[in-house]
C-alpha positions as CSV (number, residue, x, y, z in Angstrom):
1,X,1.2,-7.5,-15.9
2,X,0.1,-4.7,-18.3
3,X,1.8,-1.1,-17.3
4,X,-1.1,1.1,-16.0
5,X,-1.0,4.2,-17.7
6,X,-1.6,7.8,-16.1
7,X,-4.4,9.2,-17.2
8,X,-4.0,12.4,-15.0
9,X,-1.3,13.0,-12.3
10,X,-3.6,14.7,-9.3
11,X,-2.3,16.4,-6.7
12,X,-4.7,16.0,-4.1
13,X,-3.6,18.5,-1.2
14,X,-3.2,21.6,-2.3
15,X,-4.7,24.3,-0.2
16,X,-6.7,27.2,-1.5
17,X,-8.1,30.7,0.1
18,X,-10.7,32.0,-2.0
19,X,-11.4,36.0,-1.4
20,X,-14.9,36.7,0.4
21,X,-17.4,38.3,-1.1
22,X,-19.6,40.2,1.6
23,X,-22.9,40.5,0.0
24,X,-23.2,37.0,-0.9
25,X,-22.3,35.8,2.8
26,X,-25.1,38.3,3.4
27,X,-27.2,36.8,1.5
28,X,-26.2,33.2,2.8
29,X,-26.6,34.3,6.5
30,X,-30.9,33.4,8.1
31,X,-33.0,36.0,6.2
32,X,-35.3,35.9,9.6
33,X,-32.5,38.0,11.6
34,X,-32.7,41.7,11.9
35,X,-30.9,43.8,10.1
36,X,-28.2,44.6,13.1
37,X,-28.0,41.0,13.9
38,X,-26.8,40.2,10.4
39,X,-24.2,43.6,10.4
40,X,-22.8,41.9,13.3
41,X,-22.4,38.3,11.9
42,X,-21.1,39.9,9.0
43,X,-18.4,42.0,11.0
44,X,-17.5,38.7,12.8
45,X,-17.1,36.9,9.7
46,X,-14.6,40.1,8.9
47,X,-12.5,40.0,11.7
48,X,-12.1,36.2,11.2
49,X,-11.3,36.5,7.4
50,X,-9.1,39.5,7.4
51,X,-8.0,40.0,11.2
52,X,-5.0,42.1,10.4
53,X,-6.5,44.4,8.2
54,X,-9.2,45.3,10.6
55,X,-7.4,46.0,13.5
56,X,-5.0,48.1,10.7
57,X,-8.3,50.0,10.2
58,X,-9.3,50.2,13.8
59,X,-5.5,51.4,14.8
60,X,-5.8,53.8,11.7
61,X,-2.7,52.6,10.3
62,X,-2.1,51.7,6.6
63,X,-3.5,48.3,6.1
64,X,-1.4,45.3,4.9
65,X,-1.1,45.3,1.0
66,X,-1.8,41.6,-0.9
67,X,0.1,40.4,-4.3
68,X,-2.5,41.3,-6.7
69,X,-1.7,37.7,-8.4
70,X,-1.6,35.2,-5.7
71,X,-2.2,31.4,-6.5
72,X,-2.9,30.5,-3.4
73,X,-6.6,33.0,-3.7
74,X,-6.8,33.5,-7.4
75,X,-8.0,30.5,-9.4
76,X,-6.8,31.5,-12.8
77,X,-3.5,32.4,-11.3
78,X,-3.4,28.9,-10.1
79,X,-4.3,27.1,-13.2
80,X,-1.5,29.3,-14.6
81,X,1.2,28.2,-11.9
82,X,0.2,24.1,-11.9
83,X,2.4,22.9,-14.6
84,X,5.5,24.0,-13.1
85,X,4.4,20.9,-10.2
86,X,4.4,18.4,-12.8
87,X,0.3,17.9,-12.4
88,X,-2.4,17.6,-14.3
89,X,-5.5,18.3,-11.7
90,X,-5.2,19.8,-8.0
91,X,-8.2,18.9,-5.2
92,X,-8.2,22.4,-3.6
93,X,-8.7,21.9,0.2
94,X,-9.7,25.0,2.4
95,X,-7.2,26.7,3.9
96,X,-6.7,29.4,6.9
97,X,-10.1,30.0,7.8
98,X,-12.2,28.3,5.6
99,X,-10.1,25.2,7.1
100,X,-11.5,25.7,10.2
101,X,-15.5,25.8,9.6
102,X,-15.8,22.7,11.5
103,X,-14.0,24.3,14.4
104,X,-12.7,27.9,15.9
105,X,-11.1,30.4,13.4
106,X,-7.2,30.8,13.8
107,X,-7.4,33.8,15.8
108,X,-9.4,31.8,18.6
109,X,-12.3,33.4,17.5
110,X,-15.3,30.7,17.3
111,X,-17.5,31.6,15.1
112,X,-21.3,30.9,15.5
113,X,-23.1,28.7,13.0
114,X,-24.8,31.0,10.8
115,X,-21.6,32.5,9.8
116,X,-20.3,29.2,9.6
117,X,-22.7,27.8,7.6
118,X,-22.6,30.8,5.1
119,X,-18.8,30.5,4.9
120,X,-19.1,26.9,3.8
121,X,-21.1,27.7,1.2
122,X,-19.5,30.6,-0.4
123,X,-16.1,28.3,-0.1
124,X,-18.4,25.6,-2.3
125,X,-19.6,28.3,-4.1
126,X,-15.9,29.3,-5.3
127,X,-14.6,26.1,-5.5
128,X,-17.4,25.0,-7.7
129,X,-16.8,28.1,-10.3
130,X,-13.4,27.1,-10.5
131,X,-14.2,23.5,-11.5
132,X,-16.7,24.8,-13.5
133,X,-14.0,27.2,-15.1
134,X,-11.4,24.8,-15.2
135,X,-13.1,21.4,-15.4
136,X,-9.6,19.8,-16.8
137,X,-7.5,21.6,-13.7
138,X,-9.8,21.5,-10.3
139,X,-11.5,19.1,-7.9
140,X,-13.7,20.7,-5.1
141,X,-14.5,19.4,-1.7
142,X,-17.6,20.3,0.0
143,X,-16.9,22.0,3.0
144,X,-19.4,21.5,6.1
145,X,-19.8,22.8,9.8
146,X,-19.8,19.6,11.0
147,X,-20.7,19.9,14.6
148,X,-24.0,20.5,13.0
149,X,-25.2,16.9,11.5
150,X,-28.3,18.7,9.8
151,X,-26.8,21.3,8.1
152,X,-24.0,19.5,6.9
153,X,-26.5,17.0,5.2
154,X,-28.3,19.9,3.7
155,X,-25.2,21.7,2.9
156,X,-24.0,18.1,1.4
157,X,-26.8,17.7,-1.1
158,X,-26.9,21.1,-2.0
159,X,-23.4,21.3,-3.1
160,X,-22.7,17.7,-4.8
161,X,-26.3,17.5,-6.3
162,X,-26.5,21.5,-7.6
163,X,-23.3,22.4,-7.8
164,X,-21.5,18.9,-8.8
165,X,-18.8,19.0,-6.3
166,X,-17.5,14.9,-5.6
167,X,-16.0,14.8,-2.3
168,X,-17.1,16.0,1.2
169,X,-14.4,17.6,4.1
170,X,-14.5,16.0,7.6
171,X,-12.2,16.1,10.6
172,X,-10.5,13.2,11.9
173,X,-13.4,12.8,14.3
174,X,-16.8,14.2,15.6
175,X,-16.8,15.9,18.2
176,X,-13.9,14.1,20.0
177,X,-16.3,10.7,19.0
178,X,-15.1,8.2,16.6
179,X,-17.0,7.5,13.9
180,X,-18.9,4.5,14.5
181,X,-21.1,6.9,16.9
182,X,-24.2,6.2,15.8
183,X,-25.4,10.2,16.2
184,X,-23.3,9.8,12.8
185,X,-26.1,7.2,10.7
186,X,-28.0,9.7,9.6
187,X,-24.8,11.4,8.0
188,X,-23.4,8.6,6.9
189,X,-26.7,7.8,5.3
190,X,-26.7,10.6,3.4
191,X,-23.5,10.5,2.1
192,X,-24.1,6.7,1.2
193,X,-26.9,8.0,-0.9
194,X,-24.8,10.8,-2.7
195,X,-21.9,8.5,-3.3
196,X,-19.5,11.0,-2.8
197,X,-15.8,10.1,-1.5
198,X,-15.0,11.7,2.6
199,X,-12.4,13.4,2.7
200,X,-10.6,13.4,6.3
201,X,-8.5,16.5,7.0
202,X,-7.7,16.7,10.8
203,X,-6.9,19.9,12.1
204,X,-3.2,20.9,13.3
205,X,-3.3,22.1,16.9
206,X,0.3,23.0,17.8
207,X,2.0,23.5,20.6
208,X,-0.1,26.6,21.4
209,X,-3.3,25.5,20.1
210,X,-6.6,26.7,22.6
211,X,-6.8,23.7,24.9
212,X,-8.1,25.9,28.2
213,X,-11.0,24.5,29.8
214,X,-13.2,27.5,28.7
215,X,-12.0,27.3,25.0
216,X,-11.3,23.7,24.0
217,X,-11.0,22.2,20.2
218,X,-14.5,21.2,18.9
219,X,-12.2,18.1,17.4
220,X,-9.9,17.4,19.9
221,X,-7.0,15.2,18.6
222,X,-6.3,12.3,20.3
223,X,-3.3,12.4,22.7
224,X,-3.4,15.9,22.3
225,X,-2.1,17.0,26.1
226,X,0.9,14.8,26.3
227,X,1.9,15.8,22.4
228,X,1.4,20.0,23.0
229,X,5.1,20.3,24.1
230,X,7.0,18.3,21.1
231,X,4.8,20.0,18.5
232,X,4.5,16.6,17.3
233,X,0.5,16.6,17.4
234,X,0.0,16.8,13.3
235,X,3.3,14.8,12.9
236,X,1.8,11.5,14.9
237,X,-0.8,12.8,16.5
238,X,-2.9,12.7,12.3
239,X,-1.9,8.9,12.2
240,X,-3.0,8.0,15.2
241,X,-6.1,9.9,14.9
242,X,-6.7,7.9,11.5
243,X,-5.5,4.6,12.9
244,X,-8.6,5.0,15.4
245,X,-11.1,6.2,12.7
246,X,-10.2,3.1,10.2
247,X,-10.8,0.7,13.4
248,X,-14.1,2.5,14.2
249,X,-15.2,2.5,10.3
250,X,-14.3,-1.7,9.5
251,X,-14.6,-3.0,13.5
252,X,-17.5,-0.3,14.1
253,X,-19.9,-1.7,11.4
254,X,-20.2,1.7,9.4
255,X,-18.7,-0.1,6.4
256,X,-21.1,-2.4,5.9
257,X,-23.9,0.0,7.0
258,X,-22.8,2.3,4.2
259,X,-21.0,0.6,1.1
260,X,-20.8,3.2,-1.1
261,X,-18.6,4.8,1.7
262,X,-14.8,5.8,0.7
263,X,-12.7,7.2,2.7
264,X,-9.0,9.5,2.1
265,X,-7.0,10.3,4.7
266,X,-4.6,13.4,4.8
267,X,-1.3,14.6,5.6
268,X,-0.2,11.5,7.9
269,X,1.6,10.1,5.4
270,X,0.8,6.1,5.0
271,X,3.2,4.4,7.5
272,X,0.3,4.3,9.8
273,X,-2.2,1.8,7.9
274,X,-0.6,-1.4,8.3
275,X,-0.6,-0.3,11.8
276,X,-4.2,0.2,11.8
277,X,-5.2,-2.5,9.7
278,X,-3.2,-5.3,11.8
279,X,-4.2,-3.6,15.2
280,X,-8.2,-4.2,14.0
281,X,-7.5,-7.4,12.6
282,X,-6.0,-8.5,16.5
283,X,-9.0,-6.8,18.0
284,X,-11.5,-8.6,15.7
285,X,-9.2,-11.9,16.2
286,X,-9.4,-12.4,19.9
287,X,-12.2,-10.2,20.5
288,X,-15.0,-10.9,18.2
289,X,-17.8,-10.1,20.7
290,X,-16.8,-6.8,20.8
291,X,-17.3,-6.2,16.5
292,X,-20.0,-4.7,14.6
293,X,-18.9,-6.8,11.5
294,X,-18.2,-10.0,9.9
295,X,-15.2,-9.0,7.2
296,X,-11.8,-8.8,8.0
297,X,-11.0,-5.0,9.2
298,X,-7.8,-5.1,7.0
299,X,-10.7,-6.6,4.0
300,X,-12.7,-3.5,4.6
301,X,-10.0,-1.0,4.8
302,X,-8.1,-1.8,1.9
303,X,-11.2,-2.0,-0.3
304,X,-12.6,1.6,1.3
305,X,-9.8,3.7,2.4
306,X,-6.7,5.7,0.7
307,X,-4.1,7.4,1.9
308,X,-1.8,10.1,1.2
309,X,1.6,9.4,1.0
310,X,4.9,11.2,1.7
311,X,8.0,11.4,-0.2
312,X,10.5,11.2,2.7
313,X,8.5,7.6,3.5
314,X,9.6,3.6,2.9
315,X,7.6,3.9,0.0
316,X,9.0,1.0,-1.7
317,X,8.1,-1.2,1.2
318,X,4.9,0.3,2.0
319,X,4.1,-1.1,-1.6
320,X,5.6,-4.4,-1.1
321,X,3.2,-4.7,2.0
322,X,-0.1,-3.5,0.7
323,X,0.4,-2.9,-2.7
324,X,-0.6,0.5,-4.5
325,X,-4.0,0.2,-4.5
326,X,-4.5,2.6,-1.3
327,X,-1.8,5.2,-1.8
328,X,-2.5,8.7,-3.6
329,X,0.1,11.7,-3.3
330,X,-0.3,15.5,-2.6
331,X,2.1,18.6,-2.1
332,X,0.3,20.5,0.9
333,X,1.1,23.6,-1.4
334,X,1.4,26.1,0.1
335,X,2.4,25.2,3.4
336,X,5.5,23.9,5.3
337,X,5.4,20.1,3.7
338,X,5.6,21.8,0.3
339,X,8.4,23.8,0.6
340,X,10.5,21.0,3.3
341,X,10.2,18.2,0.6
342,X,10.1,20.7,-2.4
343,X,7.1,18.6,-3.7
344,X,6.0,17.8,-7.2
345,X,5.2,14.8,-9.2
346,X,8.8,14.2,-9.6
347,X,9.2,13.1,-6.4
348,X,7.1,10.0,-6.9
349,X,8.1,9.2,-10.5
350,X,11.6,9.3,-10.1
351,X,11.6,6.7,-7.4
352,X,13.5,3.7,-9.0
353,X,12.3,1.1,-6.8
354,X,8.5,1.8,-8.0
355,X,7.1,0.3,-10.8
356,X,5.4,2.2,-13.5
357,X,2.3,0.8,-12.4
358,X,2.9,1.7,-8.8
359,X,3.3,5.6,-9.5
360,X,0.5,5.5,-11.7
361,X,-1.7,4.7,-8.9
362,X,0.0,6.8,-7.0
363,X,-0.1,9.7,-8.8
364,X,-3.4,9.5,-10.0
365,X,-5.2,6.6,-10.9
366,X,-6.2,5.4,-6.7
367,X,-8.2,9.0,-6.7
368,X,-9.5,8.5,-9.9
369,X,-11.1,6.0,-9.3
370,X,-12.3,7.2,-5.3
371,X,-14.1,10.5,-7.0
372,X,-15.3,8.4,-9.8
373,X,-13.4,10.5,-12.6
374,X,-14.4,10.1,-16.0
């Protein structure tokens, strides 16, 4: 077997808070509304995006100051910091409130479409500029309020076909539906069309996460009120979440709907997909009746679906199961994993019991080929 050879090592979970600018959200809010309707949205949007520093202003105390280089806001700054990870490229996934456009802001506030929708596409906007910046350094998902199926189609062309971004941002469901809903066609349709890669990014909801009756998750996780206590929601609660979506995708039909579908999955680690794979494949056994397809689920999934591994995994037997064909790797920076596992590329290429051909995919080549890198 010919050793595969890295052509970039992508770190494809890094998160990334881009600074606001007011006047263009202005600009991106309905240009119908009255002038007070919009200086409200826009002081919504403000007490989302920069919570302590208003009520610092309200209090009339001195406001919080910020590091006036911060990689985790400042796209040069980043560019600047990467090599000390060991990578070539970074995916940068929305983080704080931009990573909650699909649901409620962090501070429980839920914010109403239109400033929802304008958020999205100022984080495209930014996102986009620093591809465009540093087209050797940056991927850029598209980030959607996806409880809206129209204006996440619209947003969805806009930002792949004028602004080039390659992947689009989705929960680990709709709604609290799986994804073979078929509300979800005309989505899928669209993304089928685009041939962009879906990125699924569920949302943590910890031990004190909204769950009142009056206030519940817009994606609530599955299991959710008997995994609230252990704080163990993102830590099984992701991979069971995915298991479910992989079984809706392959036994569901909305593979073979939508071929140009292609699906990554994040921060669950991979330990879950032969579970998911062999639990569909027993369903669509002994239960054909009950399938939308033809194919194999474990067929389907394997040729559609990545990933993300996790350093403190069985790596070397995940491989031996499935190969390396559906594995890609990512820090989390900044967050928690990052600093736990102390996360850079060295952690998959010093693994002696993986071939140079498996890191390679790991590292770079599986989402290479996903966002259909040149």
């Amino acid at each position: 077997m010919t050793t595969q050879v890295i052509a970039r090592k992508i770190d494809v979970d890094t998160h990334f808070y881009p600074p606001v600018d007011y006047k263009a959200l202005r600009e991106y809010l309905p240009q119908g509304l009255m002038a007070q309707a919009q200086d409200m949205l826009v002081r919504d949007a403000r007490r989302a995006l920069e919570p302590e520093r208003v009520a610092a202003e309200t209090s009339g105390t001195v406001p919080p100051t910020r590091p006036q280089v911060d990689p985790h806001r400042d796209a040069d700054a980043r560019a600047a910091a990467m090599d000390q990870t060991g990578f070539d490229m970074q995916v940068l996934i929305p983080d704080a409130l931009f990573a909650n456009l699909y649901g409620a802001s962090p501070s429980g506030q839920d914010l109403s479409l239109p400033i929802r929708i304008a958020l999205c596409k100022l984080y495209n906007d930014a996102v986009a500029d620093a591809e465009r910046r540093y087209p050797d350094r940056f991927i850029g998902p598209v980030n959607i309020p996806f409880d809206d199926l129209e204006a996440s189609i619209l947003e969805s062309r806009r930002a792949v076909r004028e602004l080039g971004l390659r992947a689009i941002l989705v929960p680990g469901n709709w709604m609290g539906h799986n994804f073979d809903s078929l509300e979800l066609y005309p989505f899928w349709e669209a993304l089928n069309e685009l041939d962009v890669t879906v990125f699924v990014h569920h949302i943590p909801q910890g031990c004190r996460g909204r769950t009142s009756i009056d206030h519940p998750p817009r994606y609530p996780m599955i299991g959710m009120e008997r995994m609230r206590r252990l704080h163990i929601g993102t830590y099984l609660g992701f991979g069971l979440e995915y298991t479910v979506a992989c079984a809706a995708l392959a036994l569901g039909g909305v593979l073979d709907e939508f071929p140009n579908l292609r699906f990554c999955f994040f921060e669950a680690g991979a330990s879950w997909m032969p579970y998911a794979m062999y639990g569909a494949d027993r369903s669509f056994e002994i239960e054909p009746q009950c399938a939308r397809t033809t194919t194999l689920p474990s067929e389907l999934i394997k040729k559609h679906c990545l990933t993300a591994v996790e350093p403190a995994e069985h790596l070397e037997q995940l491989v031996a199961v499935l190969g390396s064909e559906n594995f890609f790797f990512g820090t989390d920076y900044p967050h928690p994993e990052f600093q736990r596992y102390h996360n850079t590329a060295a952690a998959i290429l010093d693994r002696p019991g993986l071939s140079e051909t498996d890191k390679a995919n790991i590292l770079g080549n599986n989402i290479a080929r996903f966002l259909k890198l040149e």
